[in-house]
N, CA, C and O atoms as a MOPAC input file, in Angstrom:
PM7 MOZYME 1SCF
protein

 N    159.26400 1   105.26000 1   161.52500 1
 C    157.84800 1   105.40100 1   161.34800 1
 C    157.39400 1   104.35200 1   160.33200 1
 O    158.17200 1   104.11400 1   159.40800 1
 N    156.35700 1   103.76700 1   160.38200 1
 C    155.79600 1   102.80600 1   159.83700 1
 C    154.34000 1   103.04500 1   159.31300 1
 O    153.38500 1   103.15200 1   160.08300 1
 N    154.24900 1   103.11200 1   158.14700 1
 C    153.06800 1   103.92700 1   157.39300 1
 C    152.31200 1   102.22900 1   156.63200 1
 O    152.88600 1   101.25800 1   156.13900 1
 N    151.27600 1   102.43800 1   156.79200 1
 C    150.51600 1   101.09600 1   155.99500 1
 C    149.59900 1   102.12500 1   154.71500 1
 O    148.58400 1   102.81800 1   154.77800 1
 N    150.30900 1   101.87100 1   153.90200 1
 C    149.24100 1   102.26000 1   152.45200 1
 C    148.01700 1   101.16400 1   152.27200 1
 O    147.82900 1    99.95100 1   152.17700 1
 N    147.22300 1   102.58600 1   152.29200 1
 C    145.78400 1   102.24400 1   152.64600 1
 C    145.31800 1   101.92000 1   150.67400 1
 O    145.02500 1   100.85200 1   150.13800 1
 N    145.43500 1   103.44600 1   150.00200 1
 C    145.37100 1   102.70100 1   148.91800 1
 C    145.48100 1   104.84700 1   147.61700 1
 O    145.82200 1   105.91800 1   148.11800 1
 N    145.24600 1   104.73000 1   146.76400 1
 C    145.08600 1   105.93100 1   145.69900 1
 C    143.68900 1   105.96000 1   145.15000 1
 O    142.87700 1   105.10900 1   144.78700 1
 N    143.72400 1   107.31600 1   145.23300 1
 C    141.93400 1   107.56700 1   143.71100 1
 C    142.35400 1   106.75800 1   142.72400 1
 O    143.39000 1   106.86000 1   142.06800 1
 N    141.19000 1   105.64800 1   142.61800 1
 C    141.34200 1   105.11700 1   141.37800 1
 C    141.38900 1   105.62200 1   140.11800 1
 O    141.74300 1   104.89400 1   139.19100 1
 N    141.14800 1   106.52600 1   139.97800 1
 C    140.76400 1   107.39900 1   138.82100 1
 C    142.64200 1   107.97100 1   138.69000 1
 O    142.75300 1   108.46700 1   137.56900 1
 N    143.31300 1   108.00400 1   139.05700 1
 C    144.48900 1   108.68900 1   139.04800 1
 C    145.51900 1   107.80100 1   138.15500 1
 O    146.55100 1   108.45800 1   138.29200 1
 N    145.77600 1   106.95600 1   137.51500 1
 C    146.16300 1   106.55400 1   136.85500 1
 C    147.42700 1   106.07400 1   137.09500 1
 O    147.62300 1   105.18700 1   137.92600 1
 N    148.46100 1   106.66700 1   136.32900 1
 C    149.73900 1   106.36800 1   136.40700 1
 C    150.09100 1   107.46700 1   137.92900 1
 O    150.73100 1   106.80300 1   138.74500 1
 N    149.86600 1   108.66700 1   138.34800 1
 C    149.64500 1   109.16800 1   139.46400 1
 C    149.70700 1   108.63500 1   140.59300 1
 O    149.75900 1   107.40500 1   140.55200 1
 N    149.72200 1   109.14100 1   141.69500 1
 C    149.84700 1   108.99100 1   143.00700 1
 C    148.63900 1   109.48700 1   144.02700 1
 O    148.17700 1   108.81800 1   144.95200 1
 N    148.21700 1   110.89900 1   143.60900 1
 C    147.35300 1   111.13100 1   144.06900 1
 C    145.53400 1   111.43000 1   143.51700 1
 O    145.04700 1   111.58200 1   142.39600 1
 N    144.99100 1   111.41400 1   144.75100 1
 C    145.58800 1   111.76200 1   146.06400 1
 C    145.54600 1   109.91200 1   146.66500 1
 O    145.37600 1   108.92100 1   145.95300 1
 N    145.78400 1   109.96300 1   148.31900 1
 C    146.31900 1   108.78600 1   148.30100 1
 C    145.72700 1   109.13700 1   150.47400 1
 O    145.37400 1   110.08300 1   151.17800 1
 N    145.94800 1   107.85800 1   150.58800 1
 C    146.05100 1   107.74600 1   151.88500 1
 C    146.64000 1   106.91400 1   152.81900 1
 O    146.94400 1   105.84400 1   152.29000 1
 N    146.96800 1   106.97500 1   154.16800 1
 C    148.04200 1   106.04700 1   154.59100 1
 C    147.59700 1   106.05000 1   156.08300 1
 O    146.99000 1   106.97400 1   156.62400 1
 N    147.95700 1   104.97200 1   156.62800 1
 C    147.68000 1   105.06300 1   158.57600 1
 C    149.06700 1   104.91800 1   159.11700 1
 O    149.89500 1   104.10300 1   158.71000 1
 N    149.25400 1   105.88900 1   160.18200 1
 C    150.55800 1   105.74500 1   160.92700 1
 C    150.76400 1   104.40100 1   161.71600 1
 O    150.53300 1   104.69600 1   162.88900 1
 N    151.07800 1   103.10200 1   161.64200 1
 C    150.72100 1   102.19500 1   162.53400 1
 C    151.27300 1   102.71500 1   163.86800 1
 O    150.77700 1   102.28000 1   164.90700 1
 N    152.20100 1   103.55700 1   163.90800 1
 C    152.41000 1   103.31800 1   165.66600 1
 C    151.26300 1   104.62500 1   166.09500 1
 O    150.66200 1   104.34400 1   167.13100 1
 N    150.92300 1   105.77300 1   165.58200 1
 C    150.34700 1   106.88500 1   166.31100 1
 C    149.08700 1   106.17600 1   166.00600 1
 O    148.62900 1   105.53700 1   166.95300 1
 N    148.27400 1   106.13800 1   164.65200 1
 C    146.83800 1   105.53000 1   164.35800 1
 C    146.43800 1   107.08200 1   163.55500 1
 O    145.30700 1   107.52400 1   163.35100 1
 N    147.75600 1   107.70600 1   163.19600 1
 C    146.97200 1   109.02000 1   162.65700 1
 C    147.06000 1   108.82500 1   160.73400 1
 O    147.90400 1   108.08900 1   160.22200 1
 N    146.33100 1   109.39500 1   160.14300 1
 C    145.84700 1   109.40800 1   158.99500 1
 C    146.91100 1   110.16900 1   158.22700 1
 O    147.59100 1   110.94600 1   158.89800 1
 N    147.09200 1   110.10000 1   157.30400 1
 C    147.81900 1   110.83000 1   156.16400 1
 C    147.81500 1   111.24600 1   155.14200 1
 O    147.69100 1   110.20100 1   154.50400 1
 N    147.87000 1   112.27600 1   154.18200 1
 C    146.83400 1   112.20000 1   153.15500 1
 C    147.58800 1   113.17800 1   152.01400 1
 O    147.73300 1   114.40000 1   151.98000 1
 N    147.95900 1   112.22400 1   151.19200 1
 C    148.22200 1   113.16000 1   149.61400 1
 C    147.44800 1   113.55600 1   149.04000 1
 O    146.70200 1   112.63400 1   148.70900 1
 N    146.95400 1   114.96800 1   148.47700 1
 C    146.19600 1   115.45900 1   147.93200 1
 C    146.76600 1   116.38100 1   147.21100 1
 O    147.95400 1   116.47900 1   146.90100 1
 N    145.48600 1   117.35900 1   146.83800 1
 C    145.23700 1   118.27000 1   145.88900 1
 C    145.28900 1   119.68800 1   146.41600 1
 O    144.15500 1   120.15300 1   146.53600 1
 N    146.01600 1   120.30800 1   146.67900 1
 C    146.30200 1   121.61800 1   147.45100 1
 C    145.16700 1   122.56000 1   146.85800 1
 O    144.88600 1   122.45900 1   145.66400 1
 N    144.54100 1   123.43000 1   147.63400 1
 C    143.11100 1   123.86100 1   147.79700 1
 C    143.49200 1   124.97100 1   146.90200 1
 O    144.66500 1   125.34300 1   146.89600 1
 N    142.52800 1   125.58700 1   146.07500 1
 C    142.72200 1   127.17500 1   145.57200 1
 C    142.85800 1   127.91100 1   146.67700 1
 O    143.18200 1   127.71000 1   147.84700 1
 N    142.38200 1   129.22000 1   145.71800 1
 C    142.69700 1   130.14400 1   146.93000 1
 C    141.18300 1   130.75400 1   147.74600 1
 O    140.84500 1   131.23400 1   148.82900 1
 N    140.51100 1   130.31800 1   146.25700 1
 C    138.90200 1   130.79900 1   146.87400 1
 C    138.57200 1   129.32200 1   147.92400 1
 O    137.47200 1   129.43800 1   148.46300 1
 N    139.14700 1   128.28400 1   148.21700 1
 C    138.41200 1   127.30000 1   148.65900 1
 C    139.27100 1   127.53900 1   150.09700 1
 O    138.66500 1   127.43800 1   151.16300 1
 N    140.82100 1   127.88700 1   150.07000 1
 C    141.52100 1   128.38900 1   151.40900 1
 C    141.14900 1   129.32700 1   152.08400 1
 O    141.21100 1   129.52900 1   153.29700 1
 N    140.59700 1   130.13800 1   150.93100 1
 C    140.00400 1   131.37100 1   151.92500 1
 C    138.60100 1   131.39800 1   152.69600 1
 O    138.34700 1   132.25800 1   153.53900 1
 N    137.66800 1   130.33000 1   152.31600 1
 C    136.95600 1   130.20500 1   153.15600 1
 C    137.14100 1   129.26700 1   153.93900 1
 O    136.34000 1   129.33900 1   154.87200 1
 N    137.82900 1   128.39800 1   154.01300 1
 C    138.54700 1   127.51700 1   155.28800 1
 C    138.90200 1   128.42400 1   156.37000 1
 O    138.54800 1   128.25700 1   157.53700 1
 N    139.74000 1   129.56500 1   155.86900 1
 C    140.18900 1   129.89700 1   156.83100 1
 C    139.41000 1   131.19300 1   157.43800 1
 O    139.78300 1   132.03800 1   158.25200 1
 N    138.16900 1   131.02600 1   156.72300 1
 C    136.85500 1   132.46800 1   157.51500 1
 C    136.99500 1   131.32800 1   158.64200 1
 O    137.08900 1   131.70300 1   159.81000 1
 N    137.01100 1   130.18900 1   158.39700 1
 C    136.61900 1   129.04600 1   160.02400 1
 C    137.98800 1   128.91600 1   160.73700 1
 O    137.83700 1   129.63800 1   161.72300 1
 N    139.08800 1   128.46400 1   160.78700 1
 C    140.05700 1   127.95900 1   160.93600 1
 C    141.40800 1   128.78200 1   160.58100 1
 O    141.86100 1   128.57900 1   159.45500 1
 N    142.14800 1   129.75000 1   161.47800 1
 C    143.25200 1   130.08000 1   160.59200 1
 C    143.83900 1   128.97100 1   160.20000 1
 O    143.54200 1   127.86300 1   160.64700 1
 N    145.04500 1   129.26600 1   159.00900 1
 C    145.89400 1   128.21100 1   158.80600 1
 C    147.43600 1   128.84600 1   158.41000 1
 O    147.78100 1   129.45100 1   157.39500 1
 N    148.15800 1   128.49500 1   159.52500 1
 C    149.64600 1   128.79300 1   159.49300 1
 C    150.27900 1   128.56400 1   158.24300 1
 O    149.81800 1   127.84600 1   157.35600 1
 N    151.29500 1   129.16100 1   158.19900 1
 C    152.17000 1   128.46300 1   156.50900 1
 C    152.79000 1   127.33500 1   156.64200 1
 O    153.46400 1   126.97700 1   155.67600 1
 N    152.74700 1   126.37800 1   157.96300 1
 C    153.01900 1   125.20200 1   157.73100 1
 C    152.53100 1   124.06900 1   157.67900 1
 O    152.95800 1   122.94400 1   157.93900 1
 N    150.96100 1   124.74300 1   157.07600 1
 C    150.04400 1   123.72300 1   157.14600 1
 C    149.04200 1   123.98800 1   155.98500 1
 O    149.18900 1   125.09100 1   155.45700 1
 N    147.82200 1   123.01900 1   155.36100 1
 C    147.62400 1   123.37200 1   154.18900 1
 C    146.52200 1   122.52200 1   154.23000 1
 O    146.45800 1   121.51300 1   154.93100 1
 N    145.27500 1   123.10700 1   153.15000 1
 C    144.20000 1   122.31500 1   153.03200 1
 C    143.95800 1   121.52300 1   151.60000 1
 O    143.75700 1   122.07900 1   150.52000 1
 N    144.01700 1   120.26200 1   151.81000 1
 C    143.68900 1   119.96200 1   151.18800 1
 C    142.70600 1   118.86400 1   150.77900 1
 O    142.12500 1   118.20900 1   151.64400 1
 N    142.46700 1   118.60600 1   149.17500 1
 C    140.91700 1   118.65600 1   148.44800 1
 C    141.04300 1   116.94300 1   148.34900 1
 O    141.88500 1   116.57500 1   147.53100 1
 N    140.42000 1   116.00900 1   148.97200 1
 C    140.32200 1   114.78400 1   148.76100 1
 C    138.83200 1   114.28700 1   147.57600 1
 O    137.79200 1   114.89200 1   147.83500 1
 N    138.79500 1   113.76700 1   146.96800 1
 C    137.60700 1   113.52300 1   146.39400 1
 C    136.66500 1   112.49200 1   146.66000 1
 O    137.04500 1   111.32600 1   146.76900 1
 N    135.38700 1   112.83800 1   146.78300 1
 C    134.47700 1   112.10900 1   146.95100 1
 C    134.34100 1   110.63300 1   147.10400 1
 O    133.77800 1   110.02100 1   148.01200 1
 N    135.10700 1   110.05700 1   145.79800 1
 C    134.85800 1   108.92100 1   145.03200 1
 C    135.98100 1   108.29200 1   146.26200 1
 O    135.62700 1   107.15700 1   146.57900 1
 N    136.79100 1   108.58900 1   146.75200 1
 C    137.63100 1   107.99900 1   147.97600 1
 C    137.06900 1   108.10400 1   149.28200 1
 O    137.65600 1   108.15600 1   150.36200 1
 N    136.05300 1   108.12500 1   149.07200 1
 C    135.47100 1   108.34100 1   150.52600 1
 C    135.48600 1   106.13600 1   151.36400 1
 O    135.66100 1   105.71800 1   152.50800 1
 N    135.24200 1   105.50300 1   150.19600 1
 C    135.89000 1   104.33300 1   150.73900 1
 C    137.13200 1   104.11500 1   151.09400 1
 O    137.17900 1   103.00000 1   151.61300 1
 N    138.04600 1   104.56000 1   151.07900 1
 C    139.45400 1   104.12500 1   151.01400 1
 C    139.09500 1   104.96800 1   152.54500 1
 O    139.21800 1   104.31900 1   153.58300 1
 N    138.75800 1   106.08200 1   152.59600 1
 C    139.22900 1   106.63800 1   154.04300 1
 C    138.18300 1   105.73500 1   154.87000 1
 O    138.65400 1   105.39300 1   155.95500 1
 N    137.22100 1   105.38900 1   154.68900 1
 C    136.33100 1   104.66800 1   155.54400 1
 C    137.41200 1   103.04800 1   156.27800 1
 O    137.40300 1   102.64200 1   157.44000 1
 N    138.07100 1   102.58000 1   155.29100 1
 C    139.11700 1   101.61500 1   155.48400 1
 C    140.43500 1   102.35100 1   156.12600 1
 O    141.32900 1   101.52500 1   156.31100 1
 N    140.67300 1   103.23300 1   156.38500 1
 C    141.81400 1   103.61700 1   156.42500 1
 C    141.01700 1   103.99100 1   158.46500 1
 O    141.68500 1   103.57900 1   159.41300 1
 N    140.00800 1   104.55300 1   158.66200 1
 C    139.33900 1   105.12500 1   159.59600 1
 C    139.47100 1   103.05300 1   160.28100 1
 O    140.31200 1   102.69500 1   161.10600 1
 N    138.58900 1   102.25300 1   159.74100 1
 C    138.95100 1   100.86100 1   160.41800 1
 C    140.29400 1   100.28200 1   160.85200 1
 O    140.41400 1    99.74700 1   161.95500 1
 N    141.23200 1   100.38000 1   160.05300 1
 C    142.70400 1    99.93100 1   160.24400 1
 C    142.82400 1   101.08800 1   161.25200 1
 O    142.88700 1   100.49100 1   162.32700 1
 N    142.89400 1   102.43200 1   161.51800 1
 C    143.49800 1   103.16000 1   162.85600 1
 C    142.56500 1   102.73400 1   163.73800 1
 O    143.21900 1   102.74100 1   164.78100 1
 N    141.21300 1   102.27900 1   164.09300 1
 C    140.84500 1   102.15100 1   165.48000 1
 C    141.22500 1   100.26700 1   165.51500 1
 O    141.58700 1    99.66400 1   166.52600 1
 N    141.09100 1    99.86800 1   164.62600 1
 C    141.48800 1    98.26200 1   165.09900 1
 C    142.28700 1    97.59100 1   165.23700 1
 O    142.34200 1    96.36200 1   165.28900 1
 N    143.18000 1    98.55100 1   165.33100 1
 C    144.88100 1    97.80900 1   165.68600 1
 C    145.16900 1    98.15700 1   166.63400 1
 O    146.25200 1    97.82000 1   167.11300 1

């Protein structure tokens, strides 16, 4: 598998997250984050169950560029 790092919250410092990445062969997204409370899971999942092998999580705002770039690199390759 071949992952292209897209880039980290700048704000994160010596940190990692959260972070994002494109699968080059699928074009699917990837995403290190901030694992959701429980008040923010539990209304996710009034919409959406969510199995225990799967998990919501909290990306921040201020990265909303990085995914906008990350959204260009999966449709233009």
């Amino acid at each position: 598998m071949a992952l292209r790092f897209v880039g980290k919250d700048p704000e994160s410092g010596d940190h990692g997250s959260p972070a994002v990445w494109v699968d080059e062969g699928t074009k699917d997204l990837l995403f290190q984050g901030w694992k959701a409370d429980d008040q923010t899971r539990g209304a996710c999942a009034a919409d959406v169950s969510q199995p225990d092998h799967e998990a919501v999580i909290r990306v921040p705002k201020r990265m909303i560029p990085l995914l906008r770039e990350a959204l260009d690199v999966a449709e233009l390759e």
